[in-house]
C-alpha positions as CSV (number, residue, x, y, z in Angstrom):
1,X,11.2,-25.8,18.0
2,X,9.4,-25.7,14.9
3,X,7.7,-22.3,13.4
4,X,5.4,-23.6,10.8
5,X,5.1,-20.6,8.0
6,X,2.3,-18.1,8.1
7,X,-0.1,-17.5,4.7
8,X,2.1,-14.5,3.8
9,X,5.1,-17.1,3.8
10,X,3.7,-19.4,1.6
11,X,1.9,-17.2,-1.0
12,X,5.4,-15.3,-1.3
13,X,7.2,-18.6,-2.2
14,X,4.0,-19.9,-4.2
15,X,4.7,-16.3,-6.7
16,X,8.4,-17.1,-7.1
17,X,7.9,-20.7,-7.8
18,X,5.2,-19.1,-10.4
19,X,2.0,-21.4,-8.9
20,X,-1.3,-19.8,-7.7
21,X,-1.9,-22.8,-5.3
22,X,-0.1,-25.4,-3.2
23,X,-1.8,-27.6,-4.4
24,X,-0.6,-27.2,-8.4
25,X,2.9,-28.4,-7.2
26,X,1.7,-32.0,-7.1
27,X,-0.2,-31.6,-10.3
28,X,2.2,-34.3,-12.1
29,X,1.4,-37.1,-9.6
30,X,-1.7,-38.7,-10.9
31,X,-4.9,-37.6,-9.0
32,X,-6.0,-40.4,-7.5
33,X,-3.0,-40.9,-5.6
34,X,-2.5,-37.0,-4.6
35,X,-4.0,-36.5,-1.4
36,X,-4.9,-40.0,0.3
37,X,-7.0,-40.6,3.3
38,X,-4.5,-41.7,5.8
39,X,-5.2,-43.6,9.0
40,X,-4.0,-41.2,11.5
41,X,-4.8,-40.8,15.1
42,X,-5.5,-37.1,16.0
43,X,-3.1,-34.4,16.3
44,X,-1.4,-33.9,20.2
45,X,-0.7,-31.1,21.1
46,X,3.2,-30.7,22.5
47,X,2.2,-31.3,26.5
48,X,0.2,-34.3,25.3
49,X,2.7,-35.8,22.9
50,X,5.3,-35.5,26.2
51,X,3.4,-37.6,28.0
52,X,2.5,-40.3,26.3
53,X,6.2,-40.5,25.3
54,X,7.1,-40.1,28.8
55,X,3.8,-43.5,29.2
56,X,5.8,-45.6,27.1
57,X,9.4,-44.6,28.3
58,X,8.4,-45.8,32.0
59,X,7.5,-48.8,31.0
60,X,11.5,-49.8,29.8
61,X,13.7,-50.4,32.8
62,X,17.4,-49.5,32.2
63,X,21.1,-50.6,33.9
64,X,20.2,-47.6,36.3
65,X,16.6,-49.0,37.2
66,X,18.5,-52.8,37.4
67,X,21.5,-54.3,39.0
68,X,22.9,-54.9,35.4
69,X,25.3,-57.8,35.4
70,X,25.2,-57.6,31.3
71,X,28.3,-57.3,29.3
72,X,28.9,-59.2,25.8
73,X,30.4,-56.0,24.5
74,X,29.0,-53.3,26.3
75,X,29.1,-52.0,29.2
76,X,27.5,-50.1,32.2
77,X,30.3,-47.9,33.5
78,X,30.0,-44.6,35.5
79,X,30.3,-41.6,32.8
80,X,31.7,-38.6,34.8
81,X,29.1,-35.6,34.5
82,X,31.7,-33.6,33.0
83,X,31.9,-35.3,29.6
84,X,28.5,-34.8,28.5
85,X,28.8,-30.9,29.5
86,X,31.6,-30.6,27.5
87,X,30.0,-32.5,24.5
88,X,27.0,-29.8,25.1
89,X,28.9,-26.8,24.1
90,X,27.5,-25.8,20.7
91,X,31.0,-25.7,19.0
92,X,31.1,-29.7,19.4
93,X,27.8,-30.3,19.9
94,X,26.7,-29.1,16.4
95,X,29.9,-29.4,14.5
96,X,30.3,-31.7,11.2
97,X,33.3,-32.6,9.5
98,X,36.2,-29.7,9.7
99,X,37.2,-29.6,6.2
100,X,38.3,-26.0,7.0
101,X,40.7,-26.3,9.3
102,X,41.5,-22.6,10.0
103,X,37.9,-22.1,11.5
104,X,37.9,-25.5,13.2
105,X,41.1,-25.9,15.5
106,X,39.3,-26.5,18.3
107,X,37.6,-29.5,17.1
108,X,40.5,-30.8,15.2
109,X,42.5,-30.4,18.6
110,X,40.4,-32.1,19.9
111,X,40.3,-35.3,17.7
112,X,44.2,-35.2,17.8
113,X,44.2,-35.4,21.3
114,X,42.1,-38.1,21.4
115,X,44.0,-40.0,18.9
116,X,46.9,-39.3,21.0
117,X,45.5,-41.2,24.1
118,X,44.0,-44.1,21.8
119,X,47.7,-44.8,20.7
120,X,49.3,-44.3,23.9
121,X,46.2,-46.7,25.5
122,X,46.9,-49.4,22.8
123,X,50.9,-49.1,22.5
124,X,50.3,-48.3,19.2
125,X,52.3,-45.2,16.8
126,X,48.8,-43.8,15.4
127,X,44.9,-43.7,15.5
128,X,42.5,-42.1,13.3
129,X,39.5,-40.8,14.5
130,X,37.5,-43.5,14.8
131,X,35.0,-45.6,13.1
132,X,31.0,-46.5,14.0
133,X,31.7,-49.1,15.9
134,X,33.7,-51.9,17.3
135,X,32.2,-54.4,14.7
136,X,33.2,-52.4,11.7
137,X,36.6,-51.2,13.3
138,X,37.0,-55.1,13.0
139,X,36.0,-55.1,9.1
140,X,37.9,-51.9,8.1
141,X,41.0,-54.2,9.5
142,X,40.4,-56.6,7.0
143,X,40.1,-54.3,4.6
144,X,43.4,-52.7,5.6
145,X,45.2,-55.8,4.9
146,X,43.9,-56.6,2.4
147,X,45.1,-53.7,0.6
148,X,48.3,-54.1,2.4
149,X,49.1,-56.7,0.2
150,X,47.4,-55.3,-2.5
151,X,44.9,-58.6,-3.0
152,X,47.3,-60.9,-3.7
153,X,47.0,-62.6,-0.1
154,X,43.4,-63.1,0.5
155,X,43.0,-65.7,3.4
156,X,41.8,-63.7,6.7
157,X,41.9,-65.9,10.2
158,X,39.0,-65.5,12.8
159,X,39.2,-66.2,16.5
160,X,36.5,-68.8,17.0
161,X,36.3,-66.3,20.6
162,X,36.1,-62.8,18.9
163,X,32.8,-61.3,19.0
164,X,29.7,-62.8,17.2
165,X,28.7,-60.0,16.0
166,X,32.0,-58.6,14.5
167,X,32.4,-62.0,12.7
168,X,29.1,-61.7,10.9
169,X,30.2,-57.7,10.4
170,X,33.5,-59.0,8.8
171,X,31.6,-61.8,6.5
172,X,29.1,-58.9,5.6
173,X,32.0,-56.7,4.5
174,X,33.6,-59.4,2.2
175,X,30.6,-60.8,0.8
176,X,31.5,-61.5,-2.8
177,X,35.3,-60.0,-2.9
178,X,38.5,-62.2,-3.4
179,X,38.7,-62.9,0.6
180,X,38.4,-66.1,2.7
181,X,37.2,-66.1,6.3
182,X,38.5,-69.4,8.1
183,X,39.2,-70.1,11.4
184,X,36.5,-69.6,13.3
185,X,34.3,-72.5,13.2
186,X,36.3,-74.5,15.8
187,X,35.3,-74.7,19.0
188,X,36.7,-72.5,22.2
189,X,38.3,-74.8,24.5
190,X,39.8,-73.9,27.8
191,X,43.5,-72.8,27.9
192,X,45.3,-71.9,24.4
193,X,44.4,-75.0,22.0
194,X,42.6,-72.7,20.0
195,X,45.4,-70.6,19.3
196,X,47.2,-74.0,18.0
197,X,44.2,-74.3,15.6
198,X,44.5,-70.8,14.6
199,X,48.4,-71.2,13.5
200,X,47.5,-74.3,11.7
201,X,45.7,-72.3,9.0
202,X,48.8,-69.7,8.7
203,X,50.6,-69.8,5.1
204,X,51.4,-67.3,2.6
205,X,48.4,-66.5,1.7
206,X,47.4,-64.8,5.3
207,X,46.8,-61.5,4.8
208,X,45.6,-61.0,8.8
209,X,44.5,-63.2,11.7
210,X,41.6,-61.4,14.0
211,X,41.9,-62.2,18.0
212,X,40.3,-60.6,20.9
213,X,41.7,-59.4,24.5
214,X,39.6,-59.8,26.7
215,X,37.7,-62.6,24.5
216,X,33.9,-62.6,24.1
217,X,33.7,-65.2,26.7
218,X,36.4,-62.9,29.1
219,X,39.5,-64.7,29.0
220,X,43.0,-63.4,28.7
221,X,45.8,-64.5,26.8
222,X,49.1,-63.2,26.2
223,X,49.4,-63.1,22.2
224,X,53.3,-62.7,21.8
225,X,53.5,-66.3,20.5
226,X,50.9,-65.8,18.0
227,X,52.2,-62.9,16.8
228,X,55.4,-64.3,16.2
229,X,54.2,-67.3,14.2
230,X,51.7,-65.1,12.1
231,X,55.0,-62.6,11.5
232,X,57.2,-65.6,10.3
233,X,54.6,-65.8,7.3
234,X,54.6,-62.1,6.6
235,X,51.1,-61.6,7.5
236,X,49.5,-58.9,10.5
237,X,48.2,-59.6,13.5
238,X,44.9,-57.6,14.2
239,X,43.7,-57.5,18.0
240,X,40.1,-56.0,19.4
241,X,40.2,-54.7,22.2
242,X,37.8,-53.8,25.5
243,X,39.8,-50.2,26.4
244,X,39.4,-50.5,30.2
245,X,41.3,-53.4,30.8
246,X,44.3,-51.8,29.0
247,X,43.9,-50.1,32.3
248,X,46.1,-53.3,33.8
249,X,46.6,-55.3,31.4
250,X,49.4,-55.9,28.4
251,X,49.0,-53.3,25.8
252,X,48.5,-55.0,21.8
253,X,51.6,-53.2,20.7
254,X,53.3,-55.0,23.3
255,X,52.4,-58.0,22.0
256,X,53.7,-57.2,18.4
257,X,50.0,-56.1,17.2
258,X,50.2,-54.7,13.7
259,X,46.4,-53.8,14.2
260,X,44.4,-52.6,17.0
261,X,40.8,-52.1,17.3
262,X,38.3,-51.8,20.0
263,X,34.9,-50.7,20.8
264,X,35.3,-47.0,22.6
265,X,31.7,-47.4,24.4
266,X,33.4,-48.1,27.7
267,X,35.2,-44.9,27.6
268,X,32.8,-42.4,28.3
269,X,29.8,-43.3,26.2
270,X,26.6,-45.0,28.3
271,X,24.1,-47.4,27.0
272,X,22.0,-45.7,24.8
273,X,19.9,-49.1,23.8
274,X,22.6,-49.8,21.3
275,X,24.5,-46.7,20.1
276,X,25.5,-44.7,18.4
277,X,29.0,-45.7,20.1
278,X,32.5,-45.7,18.9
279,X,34.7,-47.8,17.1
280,X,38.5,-47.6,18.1
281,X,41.4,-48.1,15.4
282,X,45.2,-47.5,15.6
283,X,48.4,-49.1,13.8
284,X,51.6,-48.9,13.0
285,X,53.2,-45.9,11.6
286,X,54.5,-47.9,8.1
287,X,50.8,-48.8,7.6
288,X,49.1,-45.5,8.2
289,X,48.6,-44.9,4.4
290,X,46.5,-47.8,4.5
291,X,44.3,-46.9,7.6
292,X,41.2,-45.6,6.5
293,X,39.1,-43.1,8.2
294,X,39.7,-39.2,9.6
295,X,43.6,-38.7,10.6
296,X,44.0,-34.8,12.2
297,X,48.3,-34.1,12.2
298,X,49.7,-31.4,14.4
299,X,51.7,-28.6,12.4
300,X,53.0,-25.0,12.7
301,X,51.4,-22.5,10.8
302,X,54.2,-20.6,8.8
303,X,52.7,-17.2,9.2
304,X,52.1,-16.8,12.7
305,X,54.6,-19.6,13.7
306,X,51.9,-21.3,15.9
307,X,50.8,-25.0,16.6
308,X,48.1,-25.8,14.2
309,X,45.9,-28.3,13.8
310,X,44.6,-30.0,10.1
311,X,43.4,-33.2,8.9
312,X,46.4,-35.2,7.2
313,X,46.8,-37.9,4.7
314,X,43.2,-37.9,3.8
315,X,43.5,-37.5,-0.5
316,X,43.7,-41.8,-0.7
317,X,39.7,-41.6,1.0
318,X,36.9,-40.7,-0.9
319,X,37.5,-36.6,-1.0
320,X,40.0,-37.2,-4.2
321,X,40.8,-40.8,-4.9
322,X,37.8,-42.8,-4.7
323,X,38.7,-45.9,-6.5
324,X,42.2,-45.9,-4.3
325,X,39.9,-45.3,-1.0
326,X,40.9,-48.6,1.3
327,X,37.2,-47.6,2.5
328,X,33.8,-46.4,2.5
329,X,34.1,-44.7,5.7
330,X,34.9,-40.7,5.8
331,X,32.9,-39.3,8.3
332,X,34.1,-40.2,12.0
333,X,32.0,-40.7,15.2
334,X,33.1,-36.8,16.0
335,X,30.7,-36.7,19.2
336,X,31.7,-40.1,20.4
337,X,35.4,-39.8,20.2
338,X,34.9,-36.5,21.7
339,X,33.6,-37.9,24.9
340,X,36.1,-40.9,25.1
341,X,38.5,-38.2,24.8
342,X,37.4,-36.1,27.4
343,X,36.5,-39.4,29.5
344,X,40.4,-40.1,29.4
345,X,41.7,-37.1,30.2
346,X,39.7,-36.9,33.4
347,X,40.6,-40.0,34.3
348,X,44.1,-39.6,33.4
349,X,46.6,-42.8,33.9
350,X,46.1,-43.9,37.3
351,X,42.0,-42.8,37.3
352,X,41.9,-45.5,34.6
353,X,43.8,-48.5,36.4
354,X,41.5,-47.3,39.5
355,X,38.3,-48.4,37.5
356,X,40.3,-51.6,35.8
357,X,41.1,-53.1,38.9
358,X,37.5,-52.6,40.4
359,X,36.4,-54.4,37.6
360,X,38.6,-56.8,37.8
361,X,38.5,-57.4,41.5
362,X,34.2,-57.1,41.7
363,X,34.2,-59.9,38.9
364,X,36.9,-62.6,40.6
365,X,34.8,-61.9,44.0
366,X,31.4,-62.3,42.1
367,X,33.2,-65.7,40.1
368,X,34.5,-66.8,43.8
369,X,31.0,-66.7,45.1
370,X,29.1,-68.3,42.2
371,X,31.0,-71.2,42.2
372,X,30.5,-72.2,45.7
373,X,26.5,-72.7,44.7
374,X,25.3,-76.4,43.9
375,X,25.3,-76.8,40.5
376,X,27.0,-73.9,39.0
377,X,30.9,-73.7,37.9
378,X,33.2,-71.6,36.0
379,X,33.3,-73.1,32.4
380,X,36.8,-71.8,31.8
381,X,39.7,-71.7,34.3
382,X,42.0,-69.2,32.3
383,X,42.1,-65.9,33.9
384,X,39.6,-63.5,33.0
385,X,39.2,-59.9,33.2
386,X,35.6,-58.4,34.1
387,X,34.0,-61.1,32.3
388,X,33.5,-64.8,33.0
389,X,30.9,-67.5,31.5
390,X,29.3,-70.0,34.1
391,X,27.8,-73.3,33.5
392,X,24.2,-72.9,34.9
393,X,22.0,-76.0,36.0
394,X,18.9,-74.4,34.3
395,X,18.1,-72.7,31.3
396,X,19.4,-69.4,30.9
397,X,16.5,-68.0,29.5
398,X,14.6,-69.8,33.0
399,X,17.3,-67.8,35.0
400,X,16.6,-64.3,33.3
401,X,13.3,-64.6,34.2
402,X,13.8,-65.2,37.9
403,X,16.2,-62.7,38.2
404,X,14.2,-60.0,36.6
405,X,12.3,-60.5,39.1
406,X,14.0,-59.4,41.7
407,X,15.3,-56.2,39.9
408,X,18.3,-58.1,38.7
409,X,19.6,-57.9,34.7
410,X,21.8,-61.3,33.8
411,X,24.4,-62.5,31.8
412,X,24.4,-63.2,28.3
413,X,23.5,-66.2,26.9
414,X,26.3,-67.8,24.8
415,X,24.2,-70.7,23.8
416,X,22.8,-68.4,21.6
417,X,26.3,-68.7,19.2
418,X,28.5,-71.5,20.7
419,X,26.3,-74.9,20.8
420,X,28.8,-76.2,23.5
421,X,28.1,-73.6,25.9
422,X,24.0,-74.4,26.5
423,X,23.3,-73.7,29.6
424,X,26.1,-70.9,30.4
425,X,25.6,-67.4,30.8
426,X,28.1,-64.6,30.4
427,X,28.8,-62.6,33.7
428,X,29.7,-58.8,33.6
429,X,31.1,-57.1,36.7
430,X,31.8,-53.5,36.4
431,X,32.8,-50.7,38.8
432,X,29.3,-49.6,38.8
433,X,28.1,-53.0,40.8
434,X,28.1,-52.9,44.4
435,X,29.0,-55.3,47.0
436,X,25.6,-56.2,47.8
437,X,24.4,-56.0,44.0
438,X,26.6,-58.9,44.2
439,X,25.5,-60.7,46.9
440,X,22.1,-60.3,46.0
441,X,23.2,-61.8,42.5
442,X,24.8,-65.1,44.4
443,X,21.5,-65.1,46.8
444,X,18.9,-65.2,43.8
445,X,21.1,-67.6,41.9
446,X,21.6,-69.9,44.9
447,X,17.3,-70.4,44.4
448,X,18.1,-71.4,41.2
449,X,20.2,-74.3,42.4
450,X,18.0,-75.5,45.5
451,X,14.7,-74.6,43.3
């Protein structure tokens, strides 16, 4: 709440300043510019203030007020109600960076567990503690390889099918440095020609090749092969990741992944219009001097003999070493990784598979109904996880607004950055969409075709 200061206040911090009057502090900003008339409406008071915020809140609808079939990168998934009373305690709630770890075990146990089950999700050796997103979890892999190799391989490979957004992230990052984006300006057949295209490009000047598992447009595919080929040349294999269908699916280290990142928002973290949400990085453990980011290690203190907690590897960032830093980025997502954390430890193992296979299962049923409707079809037969893109015999934009209308929230529309997909729309099925949410999809969508 704020406790504006009483006259007493301000004429005791007027004397020590040394200034009779406020208004002589502003005495060296020319005078016509001092106090200006501004165009204001009139002061609220706090009850009136909560209601016109509550006016315009009512007037968004959410994936609660919707039967949200929305994905693209994130995702309406149940958060259990203990994560955010865990993330409400005052000792995380409030808590910054623990630069002294011997009055911040708990949160420093706390990021080391959670880097625990990020490398144990992924099949990776280590995580740090996470980055903004998944889009710049993406770009600080680039950088990683890139000093890897210390610049002298400077050719990085894009999935034409990884995420729009973390593309444009990646070119953002490497705007005007010694790096070369290729690869992703083919187009994203069905089955694994793209991968073909992808290996094409490989020489010794690959520093890193970027695919995604699921894909943006859902599909899976087993990367081993890749890997293999992008090894034979010496470069790393970076793979993003959507955490919940590690639930049942292949892990990246499996695979021979050097790099694995991932947007955490499905663990734990809901909506929020956007963000703030998570951005998921682990490795291998010959390239962890390279990763940037927080890193807490486990230790024993030697006076008491204890397990103790402290952050590790951290004088390459910024703290010491700035012009050796690998990155810009010191200051993880504390509160996010704290509920993915806490979101995976509740669910545990088998909780986790339980809400990957409903999303797996919901979306094949949802895909097996939709293509029975005149007009529409699956634009990829390659198998999928809770994702799936379907050619549409109307404008997606046209098919929004009729399902809005019947309380319905629809896919993405990939025309939007893949000119040969007009007309399809990006299906995501989670655990949070019933039965009849689906039906009721397939019904509304089955006007569509006889409209």
């Amino acid at each position: 709440m704020f406790i504006p200061h009483t006259d007493s206040d301000r004429e005791a911090m007027l004397k020590v300043v040394g200034v009779p009057r406020l208004e002589d502090l502003f005495r060296d900003v020319p005078e016509k510019y001092r106090f200006p008339e501004l165009d204001l409406p009139s002061a609220l008071t706090e009850m009136e203030a909560r209601a016109e915020l509550q006016t315009i809140a009512a007037a968004n609808d959410s994936a609660d007020d919707l039967a949200c079939f929305l994905g693209a990168g994130a995702y309406h998934h149940y958060v259990p109600a203990a994560v955010d009373s865990i993330l409400r305690r005052g000792e995380f709630y409030t808590a910054y960076t623990p630069y002294q770890p011997e009055v911040s075990q708990g949160t420093l146990q706390a990021i080391f567990e959670y880097q625990s089950l990020v490398a144990a999700l992924t099949g990776m050796e280590v995580s740090n503690a996470s980055h903004y997103d998944g889009a710049t979890a993406v770009a600080e892999a680039v950088n990683m390889a890139y000093a890897n190799f210390r610049g002298k391989r400077t050719q990085v490979i894009l999935s034409p099918a990884l995420h729009p957004q973390y593309r444009a992230v990646v070119r953002t990052y490497t705007e005007g440095t010694p790096v070369t984006i290729i690869g992703d300006d083919a187009g994203v057949e069905a089955g694994e020609h793209w991968m073909l295209h992808l290996q094409a490009h490989l020489d010794l000047n690959t520093a890193l090749v970027v695919v995604q598992y699921p894909d943006f447009l859902g599909r899976v595919f087993d990367f081993t092969r890749l890997a293999e080929a992008i090894h034979q040349v010496g470069a790393l294999l970076a793979i993003a990741i959507n955490p919940i269908a590690l639930g049942i699916l292949k892990t990246p280290g499996d695979m021979g992944a050097d790099i694995v990142t991932g947007e955490g928002q499905p663990l734990g973290i809901p909506l929020s219009y956007g963000g703030p949400y998570l951005g998921l990085f682990a490795t291998r453990q010959e390239y962890v001097r390279k990763m940037s980011g927080r890193l807490a290690g486990e230790t024993v203190d030697f006076r008491s003999g204890e397990r103790a907690y402290t952050l590790t590897l951290t004088a390459r960032e910024q703290h010491i070493r700035r012009d050796k830093a690998t990155s810009n980025i010191c200051t993880n997502q504390g509160l996010m990784a704290l509920a993915s954390g806490v979101y995976m430890s509740l669910l545990g193992k088998h909780g986790l598979r339980q809400v990957a296979e409903l999303c797996y299962h919901k979306a094949h049923y949802a895909a097996d109904q939709i293509k029975k409707l005149k007009g529409f079809s699956l634009a990829f037969s390659d198998p999928f996880f809770n994702e799936f893109a379907v050619k549409c015999p109307a404008l997606v934009l046209d098919i929004h607004s009729h399902l809005l209308e019947h309380g319905i929230l629809g896919g993405y529309d990939l025309g939007q950055d893949y000119p040969e997909l007009e007309d399809t729309m990006l299906l995501a099925v989670t655990e949070m969409n019933t039965r009849d949410e689906i039906d009721g999809l397939v019904e509304v969508l089955s006007e569509v075709a006889h409209g």
